[in-house]
C-alpha positions as CSV (number, residue, x, y, z in Angstrom):
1,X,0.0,0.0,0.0
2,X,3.1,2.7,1.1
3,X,4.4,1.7,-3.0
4,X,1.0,2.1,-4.6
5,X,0.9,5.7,-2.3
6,X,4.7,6.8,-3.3
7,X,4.3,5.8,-6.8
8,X,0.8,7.7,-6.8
9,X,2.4,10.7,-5.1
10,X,5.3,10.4,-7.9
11,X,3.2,10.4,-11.0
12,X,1.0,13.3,-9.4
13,X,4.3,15.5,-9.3
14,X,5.4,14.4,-12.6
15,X,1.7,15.8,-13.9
16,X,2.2,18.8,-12.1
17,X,5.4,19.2,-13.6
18,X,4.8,18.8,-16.9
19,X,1.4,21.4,-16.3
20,X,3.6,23.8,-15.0
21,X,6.4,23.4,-18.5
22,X,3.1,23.1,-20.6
23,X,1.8,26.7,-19.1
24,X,5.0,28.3,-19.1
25,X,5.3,27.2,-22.9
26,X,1.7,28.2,-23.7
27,X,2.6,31.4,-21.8
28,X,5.6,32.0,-24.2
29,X,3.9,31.2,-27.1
30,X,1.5,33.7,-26.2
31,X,4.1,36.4,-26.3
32,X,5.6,35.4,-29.5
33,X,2.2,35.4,-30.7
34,X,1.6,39.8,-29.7
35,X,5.0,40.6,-31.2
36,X,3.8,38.6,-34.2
37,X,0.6,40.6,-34.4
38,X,2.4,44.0,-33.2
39,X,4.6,43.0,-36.3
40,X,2.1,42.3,-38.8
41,X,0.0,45.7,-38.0
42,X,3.4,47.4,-38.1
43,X,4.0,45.5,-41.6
44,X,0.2,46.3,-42.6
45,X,0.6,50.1,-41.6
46,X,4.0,50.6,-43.9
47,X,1.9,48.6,-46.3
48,X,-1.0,50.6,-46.5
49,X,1.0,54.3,-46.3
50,X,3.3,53.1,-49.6
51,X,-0.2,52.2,-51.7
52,X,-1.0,55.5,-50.5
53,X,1.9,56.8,-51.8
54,X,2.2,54.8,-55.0
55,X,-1.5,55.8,-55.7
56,X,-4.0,53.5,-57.0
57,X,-4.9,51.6,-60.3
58,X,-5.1,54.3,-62.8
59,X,-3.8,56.8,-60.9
60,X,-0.4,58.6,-62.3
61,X,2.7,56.9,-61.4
62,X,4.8,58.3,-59.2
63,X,7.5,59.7,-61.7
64,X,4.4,61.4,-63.7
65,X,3.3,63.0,-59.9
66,X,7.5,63.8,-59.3
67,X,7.3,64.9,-63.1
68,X,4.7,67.4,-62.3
69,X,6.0,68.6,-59.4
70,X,9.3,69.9,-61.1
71,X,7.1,71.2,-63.6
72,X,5.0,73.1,-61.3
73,X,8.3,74.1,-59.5
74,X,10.5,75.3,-62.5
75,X,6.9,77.4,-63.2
76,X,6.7,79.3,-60.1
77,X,10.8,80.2,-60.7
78,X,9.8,81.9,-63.6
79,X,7.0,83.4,-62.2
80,X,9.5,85.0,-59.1
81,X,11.7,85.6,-61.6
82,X,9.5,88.0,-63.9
83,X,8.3,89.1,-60.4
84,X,11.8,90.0,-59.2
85,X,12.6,91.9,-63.3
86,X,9.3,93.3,-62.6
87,X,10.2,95.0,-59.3
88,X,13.6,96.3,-60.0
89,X,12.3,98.0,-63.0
90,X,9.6,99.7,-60.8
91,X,12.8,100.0,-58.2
C-alpha cells in the first residue's frame, strides 16, 4: 500500500510538472504570438501608407506626380523671376 501511495504521489508530481512546462510554454507562445501581431499591424501600416503613396490603379505613377512637381516648380521660378525683373524696374 506505502508503493501504490509513493508511486501515486510520484506520478502526481510528474503531472504537475509537466502542467507547470506546458503553461509556461503556452505562456511563451502567447508572447511570441503579440510581437507577431504587433509585427504584422506594423508591416500592414508601412503597407498601407506606400499604396498610398504609389496611388492607386489608374492613378499617375509616381514619376508622372515627381514629373509634375518639377514642372510646377520650375513654373513658379519663372513666375518669381519675372516678379523680381518686374520689381527692380519699378525700383
Amino acid at each position: 500500500m506505502a508503493k501504490e501511495s509513493t508511486t501515486y504521489d510520484e506520478r502526481l508530481r510528474d503531472l504537475e510538472a509537466e502542467a507547470f512546462r506546458t503553461g509556461r510554454t503556452l505562456a511563451e507562445h502567447s508572447e511570441q504570438l503579440a510581437t507577431i501581431g504587433e509585427q504584422q499591424r506594423t508591416a500592414f501600416g508601412n503597407i498601407d501608407s506606400l499604396a498610398n503613396a504609389v496611388g492607386a490603379p489608374g492613378d499617375r505613377s509616381i514619376t508622372q506626380r515627381l514629373d509634375g512637381i518639377e514642372h510646377a516648380v520650375g513654373t513658379m521660378g519663372d513666375a518669381i523671376g519675372s516678379m523680381q525683373r518686374l520689381l527692380v524696374a519699378l525700383g
